[in-house]
MARVEX-385430 format. One record per atom (N, C-alpha, C): y, x, z; atom name. Coordinates in Angstrom, 1 decimal. Example, Ala and Ser with C-alpha at 12.3 -4.5 7.8 and 13.67 -1.06 7.14 Angstrom:
BEGIN
<marba Y="-5.7" X="13.2" Z="7.8" atomo="N"/>
<marba Y="-4.5" X="12.3" Z="7.8" atomo="CA"/>
<marba Y="-3.3" X="13.2" Z="7.8" atomo="C"/>
<marba Y="-2.2" X="12.8" Z="7.1" atomo="N"/>
<marba Y="-1.1" X="13.7" Z="7.1" atomo="CA"/>
<marba Y="0.0" X="12.9" Z="7.9" atomo="C"/>
//
This chain:
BEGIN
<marba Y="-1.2" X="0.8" Z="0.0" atomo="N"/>
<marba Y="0.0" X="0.0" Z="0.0" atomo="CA"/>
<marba Y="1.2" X="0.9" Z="0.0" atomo="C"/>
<marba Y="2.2" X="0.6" Z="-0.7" atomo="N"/>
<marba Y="3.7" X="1.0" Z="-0.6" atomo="CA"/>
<marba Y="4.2" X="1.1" Z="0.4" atomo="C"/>
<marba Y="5.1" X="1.8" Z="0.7" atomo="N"/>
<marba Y="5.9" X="1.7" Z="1.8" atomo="CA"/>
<marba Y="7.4" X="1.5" Z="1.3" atomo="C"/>
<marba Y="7.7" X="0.6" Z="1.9" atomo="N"/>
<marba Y="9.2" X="0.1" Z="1.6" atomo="CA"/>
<marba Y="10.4" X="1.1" Z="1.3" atomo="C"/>
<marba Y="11.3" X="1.3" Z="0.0" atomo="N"/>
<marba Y="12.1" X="1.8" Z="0.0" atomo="CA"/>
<marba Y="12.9" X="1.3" Z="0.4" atomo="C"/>
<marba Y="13.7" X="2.3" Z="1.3" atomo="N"/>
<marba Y="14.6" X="1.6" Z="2.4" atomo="CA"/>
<marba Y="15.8" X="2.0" Z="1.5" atomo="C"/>
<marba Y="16.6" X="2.7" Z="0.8" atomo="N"/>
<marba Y="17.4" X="3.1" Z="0.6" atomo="CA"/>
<marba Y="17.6" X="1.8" Z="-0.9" atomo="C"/>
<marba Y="16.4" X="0.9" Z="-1.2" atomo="N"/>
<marba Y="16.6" X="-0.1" Z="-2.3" atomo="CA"/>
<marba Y="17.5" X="-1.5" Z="-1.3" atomo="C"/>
<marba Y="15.9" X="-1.3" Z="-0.3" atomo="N"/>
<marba Y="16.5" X="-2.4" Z="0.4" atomo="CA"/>
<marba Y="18.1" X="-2.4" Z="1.3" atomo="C"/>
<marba Y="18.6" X="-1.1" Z="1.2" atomo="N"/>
<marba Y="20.2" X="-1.2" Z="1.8" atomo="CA"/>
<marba Y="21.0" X="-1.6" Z="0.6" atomo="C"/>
<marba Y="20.7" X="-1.2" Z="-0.2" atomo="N"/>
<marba Y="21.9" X="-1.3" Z="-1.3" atomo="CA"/>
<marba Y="21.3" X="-2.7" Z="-1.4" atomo="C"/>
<marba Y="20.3" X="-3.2" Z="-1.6" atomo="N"/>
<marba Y="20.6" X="-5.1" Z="-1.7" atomo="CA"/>
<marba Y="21.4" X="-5.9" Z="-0.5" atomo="C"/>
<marba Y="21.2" X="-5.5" Z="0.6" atomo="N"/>
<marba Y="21.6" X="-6.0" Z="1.7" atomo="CA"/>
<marba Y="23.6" X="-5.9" Z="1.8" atomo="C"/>
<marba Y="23.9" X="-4.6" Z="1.3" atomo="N"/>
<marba Y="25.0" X="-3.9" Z="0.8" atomo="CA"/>
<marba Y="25.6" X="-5.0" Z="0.0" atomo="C"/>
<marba Y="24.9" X="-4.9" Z="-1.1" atomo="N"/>
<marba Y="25.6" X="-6.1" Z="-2.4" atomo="CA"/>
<marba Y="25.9" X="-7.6" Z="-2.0" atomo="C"/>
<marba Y="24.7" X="-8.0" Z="-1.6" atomo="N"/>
<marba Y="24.9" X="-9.2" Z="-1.3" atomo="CA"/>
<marba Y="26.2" X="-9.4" Z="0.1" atomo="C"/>
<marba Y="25.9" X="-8.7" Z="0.7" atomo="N"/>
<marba Y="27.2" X="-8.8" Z="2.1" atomo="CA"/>
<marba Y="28.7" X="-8.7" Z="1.4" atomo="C"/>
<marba Y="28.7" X="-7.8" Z="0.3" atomo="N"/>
<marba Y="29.9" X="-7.7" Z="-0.5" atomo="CA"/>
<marba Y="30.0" X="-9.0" Z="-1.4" atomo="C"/>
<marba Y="29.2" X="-9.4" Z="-1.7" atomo="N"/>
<marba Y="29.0" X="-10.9" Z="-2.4" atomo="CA"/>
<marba Y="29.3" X="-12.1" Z="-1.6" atomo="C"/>
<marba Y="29.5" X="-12.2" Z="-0.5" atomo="N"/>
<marba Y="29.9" X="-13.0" Z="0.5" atomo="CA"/>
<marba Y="31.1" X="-12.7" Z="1.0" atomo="C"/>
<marba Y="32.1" X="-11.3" Z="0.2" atomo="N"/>
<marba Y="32.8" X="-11.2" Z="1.0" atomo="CA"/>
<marba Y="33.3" X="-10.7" Z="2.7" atomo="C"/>
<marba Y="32.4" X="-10.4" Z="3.3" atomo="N"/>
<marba Y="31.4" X="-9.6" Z="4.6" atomo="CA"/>
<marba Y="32.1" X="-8.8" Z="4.7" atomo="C"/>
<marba Y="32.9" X="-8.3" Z="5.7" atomo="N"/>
<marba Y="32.8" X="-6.8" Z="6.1" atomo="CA"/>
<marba Y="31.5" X="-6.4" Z="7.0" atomo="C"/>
<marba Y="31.0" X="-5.3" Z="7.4" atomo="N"/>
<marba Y="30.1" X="-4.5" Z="8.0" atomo="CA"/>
<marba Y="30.2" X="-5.1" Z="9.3" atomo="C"/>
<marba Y="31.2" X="-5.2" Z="9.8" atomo="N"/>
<marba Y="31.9" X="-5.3" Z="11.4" atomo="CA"/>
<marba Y="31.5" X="-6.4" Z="11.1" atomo="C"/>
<marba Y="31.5" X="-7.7" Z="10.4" atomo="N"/>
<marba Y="31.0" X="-8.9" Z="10.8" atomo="CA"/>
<marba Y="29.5" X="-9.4" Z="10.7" atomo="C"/>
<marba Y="29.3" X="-8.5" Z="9.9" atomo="N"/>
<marba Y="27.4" X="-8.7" Z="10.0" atomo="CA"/>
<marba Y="27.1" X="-8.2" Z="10.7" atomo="C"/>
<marba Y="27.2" X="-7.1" Z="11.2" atomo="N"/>
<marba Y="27.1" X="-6.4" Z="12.4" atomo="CA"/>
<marba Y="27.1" X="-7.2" Z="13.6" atomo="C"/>
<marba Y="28.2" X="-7.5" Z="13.8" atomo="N"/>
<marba Y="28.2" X="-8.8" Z="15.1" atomo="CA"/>
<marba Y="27.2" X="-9.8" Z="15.3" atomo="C"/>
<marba Y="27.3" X="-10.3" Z="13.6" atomo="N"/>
<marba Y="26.3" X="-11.5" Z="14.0" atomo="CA"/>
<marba Y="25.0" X="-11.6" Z="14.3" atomo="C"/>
<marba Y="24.8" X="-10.4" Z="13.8" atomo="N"/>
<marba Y="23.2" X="-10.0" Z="14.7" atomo="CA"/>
<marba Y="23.5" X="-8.9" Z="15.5" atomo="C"/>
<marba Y="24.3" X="-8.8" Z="16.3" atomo="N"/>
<marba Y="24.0" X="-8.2" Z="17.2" atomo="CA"/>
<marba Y="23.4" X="-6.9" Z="17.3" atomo="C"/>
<marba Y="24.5" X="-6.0" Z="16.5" atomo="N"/>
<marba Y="23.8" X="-4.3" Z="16.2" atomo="CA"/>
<marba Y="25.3" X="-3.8" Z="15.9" atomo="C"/>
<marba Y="25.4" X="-2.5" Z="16.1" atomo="N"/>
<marba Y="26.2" X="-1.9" Z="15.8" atomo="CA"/>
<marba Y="27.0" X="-1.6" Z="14.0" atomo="C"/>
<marba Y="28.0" X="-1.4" Z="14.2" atomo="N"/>
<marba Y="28.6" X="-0.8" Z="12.8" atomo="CA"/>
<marba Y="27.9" X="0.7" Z="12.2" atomo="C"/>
<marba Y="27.5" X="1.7" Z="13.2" atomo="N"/>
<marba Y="27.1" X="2.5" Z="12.7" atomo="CA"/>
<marba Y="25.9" X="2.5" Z="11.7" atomo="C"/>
<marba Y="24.6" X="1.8" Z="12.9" atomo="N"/>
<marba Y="23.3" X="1.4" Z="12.4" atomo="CA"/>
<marba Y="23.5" X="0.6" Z="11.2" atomo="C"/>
<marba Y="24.0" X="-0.8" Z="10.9" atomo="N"/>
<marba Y="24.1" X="-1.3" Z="9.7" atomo="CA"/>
<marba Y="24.2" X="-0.6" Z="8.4" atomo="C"/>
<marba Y="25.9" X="0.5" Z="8.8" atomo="N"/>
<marba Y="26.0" X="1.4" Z="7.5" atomo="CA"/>
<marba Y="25.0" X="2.3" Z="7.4" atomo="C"/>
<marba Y="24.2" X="2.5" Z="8.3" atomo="N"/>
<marba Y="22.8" X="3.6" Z="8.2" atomo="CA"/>
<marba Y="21.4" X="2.7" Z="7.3" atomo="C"/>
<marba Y="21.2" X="1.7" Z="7.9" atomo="N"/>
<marba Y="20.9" X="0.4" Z="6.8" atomo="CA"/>
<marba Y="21.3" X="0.4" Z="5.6" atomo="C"/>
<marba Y="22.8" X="0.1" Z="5.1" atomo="N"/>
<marba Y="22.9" X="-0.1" Z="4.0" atomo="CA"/>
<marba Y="22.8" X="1.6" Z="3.3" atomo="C"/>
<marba Y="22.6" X="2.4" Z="4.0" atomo="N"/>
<marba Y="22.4" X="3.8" Z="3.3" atomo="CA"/>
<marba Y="21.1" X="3.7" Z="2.5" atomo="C"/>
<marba Y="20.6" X="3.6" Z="3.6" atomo="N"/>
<marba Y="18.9" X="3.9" Z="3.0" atomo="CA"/>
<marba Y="18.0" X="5.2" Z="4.4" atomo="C"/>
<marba Y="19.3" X="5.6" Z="5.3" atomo="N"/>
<marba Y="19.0" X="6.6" Z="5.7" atomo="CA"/>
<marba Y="18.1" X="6.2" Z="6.9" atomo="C"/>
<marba Y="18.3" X="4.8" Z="7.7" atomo="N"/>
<marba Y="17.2" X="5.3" Z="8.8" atomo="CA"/>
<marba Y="16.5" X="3.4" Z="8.1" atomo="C"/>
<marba Y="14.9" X="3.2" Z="8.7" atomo="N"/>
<marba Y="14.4" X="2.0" Z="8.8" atomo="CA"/>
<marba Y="14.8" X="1.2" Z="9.6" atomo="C"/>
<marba Y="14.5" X="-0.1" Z="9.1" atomo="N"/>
<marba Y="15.0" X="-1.4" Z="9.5" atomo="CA"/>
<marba Y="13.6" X="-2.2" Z="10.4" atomo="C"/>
<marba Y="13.9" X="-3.0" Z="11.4" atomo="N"/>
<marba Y="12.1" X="-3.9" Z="11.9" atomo="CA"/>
<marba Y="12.3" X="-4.8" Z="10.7" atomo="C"/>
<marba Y="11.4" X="-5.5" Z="11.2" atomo="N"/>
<marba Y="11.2" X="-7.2" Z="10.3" atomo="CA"/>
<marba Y="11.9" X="-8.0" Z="11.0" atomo="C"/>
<marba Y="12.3" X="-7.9" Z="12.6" atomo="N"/>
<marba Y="13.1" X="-8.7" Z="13.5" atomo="CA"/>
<marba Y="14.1" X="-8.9" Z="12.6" atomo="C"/>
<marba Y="15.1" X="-7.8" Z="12.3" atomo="N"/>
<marba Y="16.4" X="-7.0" Z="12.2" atomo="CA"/>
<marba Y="16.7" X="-7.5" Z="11.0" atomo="C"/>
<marba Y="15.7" X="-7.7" Z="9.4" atomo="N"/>
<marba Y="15.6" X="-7.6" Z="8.7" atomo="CA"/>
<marba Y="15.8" X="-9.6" Z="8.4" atomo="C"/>
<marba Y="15.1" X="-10.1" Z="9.2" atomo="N"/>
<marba Y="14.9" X="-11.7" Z="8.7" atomo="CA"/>
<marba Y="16.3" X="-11.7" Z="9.1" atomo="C"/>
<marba Y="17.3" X="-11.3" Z="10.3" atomo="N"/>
<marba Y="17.7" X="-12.2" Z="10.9" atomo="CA"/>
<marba Y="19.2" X="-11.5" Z="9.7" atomo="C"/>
<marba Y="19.3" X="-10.5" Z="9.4" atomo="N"/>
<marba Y="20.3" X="-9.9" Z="8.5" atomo="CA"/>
<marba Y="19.5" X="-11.1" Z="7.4" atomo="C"/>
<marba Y="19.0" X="-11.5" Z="6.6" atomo="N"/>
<marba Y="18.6" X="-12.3" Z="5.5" atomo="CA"/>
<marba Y="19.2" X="-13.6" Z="5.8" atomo="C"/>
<marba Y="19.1" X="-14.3" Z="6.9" atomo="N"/>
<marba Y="19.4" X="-15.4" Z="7.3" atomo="CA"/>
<marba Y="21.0" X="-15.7" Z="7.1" atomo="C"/>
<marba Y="21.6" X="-14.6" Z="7.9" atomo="N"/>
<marba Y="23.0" X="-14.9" Z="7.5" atomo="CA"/>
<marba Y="23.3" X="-14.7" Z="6.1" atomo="C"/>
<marba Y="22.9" X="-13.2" Z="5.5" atomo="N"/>
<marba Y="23.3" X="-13.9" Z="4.3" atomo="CA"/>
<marba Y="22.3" X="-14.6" Z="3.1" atomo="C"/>
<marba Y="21.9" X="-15.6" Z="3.2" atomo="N"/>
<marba Y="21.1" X="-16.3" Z="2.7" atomo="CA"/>
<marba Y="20.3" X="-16.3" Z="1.7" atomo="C"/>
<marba Y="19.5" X="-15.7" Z="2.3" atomo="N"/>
<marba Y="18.3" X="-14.9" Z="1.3" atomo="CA"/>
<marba Y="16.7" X="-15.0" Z="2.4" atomo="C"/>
<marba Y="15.9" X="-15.1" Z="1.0" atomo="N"/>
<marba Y="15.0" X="-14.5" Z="1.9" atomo="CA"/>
<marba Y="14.6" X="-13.0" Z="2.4" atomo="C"/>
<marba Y="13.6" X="-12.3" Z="3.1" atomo="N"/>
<marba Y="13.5" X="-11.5" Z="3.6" atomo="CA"/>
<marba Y="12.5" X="-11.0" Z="2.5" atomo="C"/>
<marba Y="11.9" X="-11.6" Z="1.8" atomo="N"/>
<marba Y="10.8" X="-10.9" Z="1.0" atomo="CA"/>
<marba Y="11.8" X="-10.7" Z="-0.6" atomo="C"/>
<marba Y="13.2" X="-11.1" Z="-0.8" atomo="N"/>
<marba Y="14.1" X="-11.0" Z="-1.3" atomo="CA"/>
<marba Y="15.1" X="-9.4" Z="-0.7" atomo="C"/>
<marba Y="15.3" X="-9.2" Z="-0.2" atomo="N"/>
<marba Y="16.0" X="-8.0" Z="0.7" atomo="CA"/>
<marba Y="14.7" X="-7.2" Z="0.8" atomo="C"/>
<marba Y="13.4" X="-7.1" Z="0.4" atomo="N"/>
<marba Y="12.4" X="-6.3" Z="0.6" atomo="CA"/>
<marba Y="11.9" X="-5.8" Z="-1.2" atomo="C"/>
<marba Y="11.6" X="-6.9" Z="-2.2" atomo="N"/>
<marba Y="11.3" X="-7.2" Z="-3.3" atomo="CA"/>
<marba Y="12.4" X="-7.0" Z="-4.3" atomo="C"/>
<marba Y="13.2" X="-7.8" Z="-3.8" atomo="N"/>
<marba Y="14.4" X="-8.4" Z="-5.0" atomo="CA"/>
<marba Y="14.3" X="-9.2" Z="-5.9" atomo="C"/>
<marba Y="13.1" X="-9.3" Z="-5.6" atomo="N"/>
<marba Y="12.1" X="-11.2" Z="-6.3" atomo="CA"/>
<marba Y="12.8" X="-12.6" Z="-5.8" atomo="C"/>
<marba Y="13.7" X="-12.9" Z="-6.6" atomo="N"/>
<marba Y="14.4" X="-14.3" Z="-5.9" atomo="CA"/>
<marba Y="13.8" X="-15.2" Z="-7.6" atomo="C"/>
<marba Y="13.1" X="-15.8" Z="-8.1" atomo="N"/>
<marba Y="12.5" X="-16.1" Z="-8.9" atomo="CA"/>
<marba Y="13.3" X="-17.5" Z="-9.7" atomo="C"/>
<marba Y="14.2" X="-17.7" Z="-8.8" atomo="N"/>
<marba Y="14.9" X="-19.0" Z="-9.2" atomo="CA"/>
<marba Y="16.4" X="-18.4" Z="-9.6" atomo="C"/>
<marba Y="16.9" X="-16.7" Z="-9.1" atomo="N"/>
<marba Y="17.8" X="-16.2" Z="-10.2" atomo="CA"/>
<marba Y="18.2" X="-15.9" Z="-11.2" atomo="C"/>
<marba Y="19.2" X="-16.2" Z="-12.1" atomo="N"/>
<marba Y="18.6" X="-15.5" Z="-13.7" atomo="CA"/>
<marba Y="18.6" X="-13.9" Z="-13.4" atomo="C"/>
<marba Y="19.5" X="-13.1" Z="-12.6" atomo="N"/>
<marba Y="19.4" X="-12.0" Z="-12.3" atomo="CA"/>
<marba Y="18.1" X="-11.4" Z="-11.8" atomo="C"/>
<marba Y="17.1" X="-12.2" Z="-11.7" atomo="N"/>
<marba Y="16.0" X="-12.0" Z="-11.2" atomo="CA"/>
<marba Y="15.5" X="-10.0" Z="-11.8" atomo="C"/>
<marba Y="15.3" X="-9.3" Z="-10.5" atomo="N"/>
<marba Y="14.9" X="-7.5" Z="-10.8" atomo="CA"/>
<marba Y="15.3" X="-7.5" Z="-11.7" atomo="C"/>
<marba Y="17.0" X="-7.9" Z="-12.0" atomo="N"/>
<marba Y="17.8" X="-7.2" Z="-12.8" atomo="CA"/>
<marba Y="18.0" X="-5.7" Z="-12.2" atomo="C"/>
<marba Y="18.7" X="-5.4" Z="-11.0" atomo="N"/>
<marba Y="18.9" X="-4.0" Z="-10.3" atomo="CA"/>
<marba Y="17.4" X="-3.3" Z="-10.6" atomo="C"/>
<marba Y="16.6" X="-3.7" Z="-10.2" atomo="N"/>
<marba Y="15.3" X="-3.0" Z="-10.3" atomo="CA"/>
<marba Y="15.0" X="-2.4" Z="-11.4" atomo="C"/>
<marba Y="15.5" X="-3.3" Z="-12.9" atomo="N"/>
<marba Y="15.2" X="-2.6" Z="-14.1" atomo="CA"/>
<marba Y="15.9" X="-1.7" Z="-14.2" atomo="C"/>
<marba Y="17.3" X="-1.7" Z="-13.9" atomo="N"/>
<marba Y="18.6" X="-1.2" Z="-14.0" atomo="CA"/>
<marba Y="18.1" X="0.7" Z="-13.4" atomo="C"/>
<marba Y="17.7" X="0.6" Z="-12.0" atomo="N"/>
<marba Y="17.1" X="2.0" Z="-10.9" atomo="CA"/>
<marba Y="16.1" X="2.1" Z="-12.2" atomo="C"/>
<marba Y="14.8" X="1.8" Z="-12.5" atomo="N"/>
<marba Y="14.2" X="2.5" Z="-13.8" atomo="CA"/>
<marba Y="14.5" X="2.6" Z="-14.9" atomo="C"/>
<marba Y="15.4" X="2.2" Z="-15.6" atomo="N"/>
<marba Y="15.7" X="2.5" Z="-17.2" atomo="CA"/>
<marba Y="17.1" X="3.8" Z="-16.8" atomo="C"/>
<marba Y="17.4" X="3.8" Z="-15.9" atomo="N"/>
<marba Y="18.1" X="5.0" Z="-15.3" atomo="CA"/>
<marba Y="17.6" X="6.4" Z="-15.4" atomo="C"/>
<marba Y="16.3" X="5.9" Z="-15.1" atomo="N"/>
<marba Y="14.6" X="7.5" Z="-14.8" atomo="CA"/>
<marba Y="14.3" X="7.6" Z="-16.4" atomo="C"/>
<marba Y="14.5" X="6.5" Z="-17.1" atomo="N"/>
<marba Y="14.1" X="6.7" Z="-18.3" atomo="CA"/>
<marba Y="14.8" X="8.0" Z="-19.5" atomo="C"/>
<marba Y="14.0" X="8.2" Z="-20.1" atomo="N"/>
<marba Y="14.5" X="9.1" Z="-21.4" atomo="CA"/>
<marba Y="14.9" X="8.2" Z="-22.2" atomo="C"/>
<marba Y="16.0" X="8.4" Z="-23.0" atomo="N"/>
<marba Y="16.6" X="7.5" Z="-24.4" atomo="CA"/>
<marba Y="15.1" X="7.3" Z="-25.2" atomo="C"/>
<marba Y="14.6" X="8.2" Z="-25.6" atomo="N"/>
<marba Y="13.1" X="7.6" Z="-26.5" atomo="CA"/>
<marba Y="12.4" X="6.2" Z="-25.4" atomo="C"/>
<marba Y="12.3" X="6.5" Z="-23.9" atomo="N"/>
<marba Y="11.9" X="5.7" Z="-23.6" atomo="CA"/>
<marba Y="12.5" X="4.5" Z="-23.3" atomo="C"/>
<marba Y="13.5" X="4.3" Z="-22.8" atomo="N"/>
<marba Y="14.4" X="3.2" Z="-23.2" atomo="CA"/>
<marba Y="14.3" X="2.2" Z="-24.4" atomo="C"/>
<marba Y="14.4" X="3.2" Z="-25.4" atomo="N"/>
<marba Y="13.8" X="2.7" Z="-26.7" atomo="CA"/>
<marba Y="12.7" X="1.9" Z="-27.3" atomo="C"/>
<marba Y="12.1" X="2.3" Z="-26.5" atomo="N"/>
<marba Y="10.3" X="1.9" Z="-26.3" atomo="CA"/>
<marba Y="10.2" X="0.7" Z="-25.2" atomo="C"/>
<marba Y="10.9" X="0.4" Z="-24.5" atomo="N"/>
<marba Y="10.9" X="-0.3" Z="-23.7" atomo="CA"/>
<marba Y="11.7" X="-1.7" Z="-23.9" atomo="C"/>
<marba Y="12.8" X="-1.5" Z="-24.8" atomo="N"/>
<marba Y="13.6" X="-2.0" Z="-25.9" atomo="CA"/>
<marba Y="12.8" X="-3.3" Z="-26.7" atomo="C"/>
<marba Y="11.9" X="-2.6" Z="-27.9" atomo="N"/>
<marba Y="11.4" X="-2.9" Z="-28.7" atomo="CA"/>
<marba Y="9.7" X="-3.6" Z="-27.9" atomo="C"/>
<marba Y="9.8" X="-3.7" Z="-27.0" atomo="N"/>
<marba Y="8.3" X="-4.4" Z="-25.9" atomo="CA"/>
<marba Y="9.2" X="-5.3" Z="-25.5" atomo="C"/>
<marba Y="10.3" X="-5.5" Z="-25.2" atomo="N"/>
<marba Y="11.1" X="-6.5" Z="-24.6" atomo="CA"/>
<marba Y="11.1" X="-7.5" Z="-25.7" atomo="C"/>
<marba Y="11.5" X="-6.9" Z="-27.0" atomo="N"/>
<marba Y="12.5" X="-7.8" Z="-28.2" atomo="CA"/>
<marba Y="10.8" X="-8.3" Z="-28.5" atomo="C"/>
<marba Y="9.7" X="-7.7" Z="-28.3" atomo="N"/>
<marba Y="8.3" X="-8.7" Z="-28.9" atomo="CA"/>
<marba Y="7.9" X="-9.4" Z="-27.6" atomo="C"/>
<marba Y="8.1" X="-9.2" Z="-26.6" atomo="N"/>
<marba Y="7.9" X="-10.1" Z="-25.4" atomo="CA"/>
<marba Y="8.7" X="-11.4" Z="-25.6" atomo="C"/>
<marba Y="10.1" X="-11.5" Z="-25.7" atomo="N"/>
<marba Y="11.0" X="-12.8" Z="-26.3" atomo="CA"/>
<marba Y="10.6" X="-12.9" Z="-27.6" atomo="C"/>
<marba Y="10.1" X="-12.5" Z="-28.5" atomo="N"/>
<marba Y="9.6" X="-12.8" Z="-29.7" atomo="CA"/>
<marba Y="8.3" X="-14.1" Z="-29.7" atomo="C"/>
<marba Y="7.4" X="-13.4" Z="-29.0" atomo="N"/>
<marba Y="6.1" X="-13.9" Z="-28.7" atomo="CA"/>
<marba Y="6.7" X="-15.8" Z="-27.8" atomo="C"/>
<marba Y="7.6" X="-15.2" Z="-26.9" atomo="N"/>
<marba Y="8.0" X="-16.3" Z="-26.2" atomo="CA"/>
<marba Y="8.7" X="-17.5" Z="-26.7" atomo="C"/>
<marba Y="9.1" X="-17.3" Z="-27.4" atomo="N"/>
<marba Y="10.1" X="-18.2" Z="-29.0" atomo="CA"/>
<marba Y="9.2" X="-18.9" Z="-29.5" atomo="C"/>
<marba Y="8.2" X="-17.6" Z="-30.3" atomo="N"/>
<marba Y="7.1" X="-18.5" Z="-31.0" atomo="CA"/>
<marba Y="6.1" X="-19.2" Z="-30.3" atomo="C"/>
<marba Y="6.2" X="-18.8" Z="-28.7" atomo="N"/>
<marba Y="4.9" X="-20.2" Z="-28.1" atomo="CA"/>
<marba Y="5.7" X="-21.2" Z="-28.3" atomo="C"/>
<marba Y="7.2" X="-21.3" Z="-27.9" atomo="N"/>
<marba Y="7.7" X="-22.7" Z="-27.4" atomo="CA"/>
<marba Y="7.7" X="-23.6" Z="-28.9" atomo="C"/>
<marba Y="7.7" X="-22.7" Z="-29.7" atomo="N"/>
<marba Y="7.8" X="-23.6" Z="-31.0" atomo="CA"/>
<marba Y="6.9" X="-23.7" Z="-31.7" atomo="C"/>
<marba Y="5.2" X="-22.6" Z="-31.3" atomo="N"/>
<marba Y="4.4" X="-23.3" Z="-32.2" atomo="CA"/>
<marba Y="3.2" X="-22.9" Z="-31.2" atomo="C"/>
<marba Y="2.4" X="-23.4" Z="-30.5" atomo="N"/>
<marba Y="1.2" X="-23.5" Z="-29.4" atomo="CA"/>
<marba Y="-0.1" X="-22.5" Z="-30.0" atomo="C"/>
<marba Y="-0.2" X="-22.2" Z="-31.4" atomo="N"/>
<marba Y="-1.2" X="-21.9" Z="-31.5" atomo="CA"/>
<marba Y="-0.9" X="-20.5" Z="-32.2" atomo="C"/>
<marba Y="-0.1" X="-19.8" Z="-31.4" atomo="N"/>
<marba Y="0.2" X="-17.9" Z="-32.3" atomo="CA"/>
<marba Y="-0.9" X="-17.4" Z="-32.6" atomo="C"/>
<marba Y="-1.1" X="-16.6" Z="-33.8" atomo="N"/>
<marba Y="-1.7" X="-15.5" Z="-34.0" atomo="CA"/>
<marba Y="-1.6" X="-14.7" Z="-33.5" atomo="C"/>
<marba Y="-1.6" X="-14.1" Z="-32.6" atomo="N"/>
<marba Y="-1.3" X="-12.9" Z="-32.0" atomo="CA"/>
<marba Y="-1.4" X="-11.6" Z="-32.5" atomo="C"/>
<marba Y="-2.7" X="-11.4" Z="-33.7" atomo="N"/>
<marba Y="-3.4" X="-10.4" Z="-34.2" atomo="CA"/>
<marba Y="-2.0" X="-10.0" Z="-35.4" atomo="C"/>
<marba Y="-1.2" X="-10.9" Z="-36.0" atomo="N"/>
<marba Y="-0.2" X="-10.6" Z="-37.1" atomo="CA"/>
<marba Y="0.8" X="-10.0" Z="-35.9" atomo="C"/>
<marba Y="1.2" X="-10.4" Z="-34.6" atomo="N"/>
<marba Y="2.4" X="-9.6" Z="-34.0" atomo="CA"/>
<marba Y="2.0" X="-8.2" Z="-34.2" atomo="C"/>
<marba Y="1.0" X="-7.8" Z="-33.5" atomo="N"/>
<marba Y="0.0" X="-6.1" Z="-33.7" atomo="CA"/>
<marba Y="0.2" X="-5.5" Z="-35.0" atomo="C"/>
<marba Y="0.2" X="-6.0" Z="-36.0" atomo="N"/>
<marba Y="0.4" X="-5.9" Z="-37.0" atomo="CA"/>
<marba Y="0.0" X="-4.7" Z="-37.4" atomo="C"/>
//
């Protein structure tokens, strides 16, 4: 099993508190933790509990497996940021490649909604 990147999960917790308009000092209060620890949070530099973690999610309204994932499934942003941290690691060839898998993934998806029975073997081509 993975171990949680903590330094993903601060910068979402980060964004979204800036998305609310939040300063540190007020999320900080409302659960009940300091200003330092939080910005250590939103670093990435020390770990967070699950306590600390739901109750930061609550305020700002999210779930917790959202601030852990970035799976909110009902966003259109949905692991937008996530692609964004990997196509960053990527080489321009692979970008490229990743590009062109995308544009036949929405290709494929076009052609189910408008015809149920694709050939698939002519996409391969």
């Amino acid at each position: 099993m993975m171990s949680p990147d903590y330094s993903v999960i601060g910068r979402r917790i980060k964004n979204l508190r800036l998305e609310k308009g939040m300063t540190q000092e007020r999320l900080a209060d409302r659960i009940d933790i300091s200003v330092a620890f939080l910005s250590r949070v939103e670093r990435g530099s020390t770990h967070i509990n699950l306590k600390r973690l739901t109750q930061i999610a609550e305020v700002l309204s999210v779930s917790p497996g959202y601030l852990l994932t970035g799976s909110n499934k009902n966003s259109k942003y949905y692991l937008r940021e996530d692609f964004s941290v990997l196509l960053d690691k990527c080489t321009p060839q692979q970008q490229k490649l990743i590009y062109e898998i995308l544009e036949l993934v929405l290709k494929i998806n076009i052609e189910d909604e408008n015809d149920k029975r694709i050939n698939y073997s002519q996409i391969r081509g």
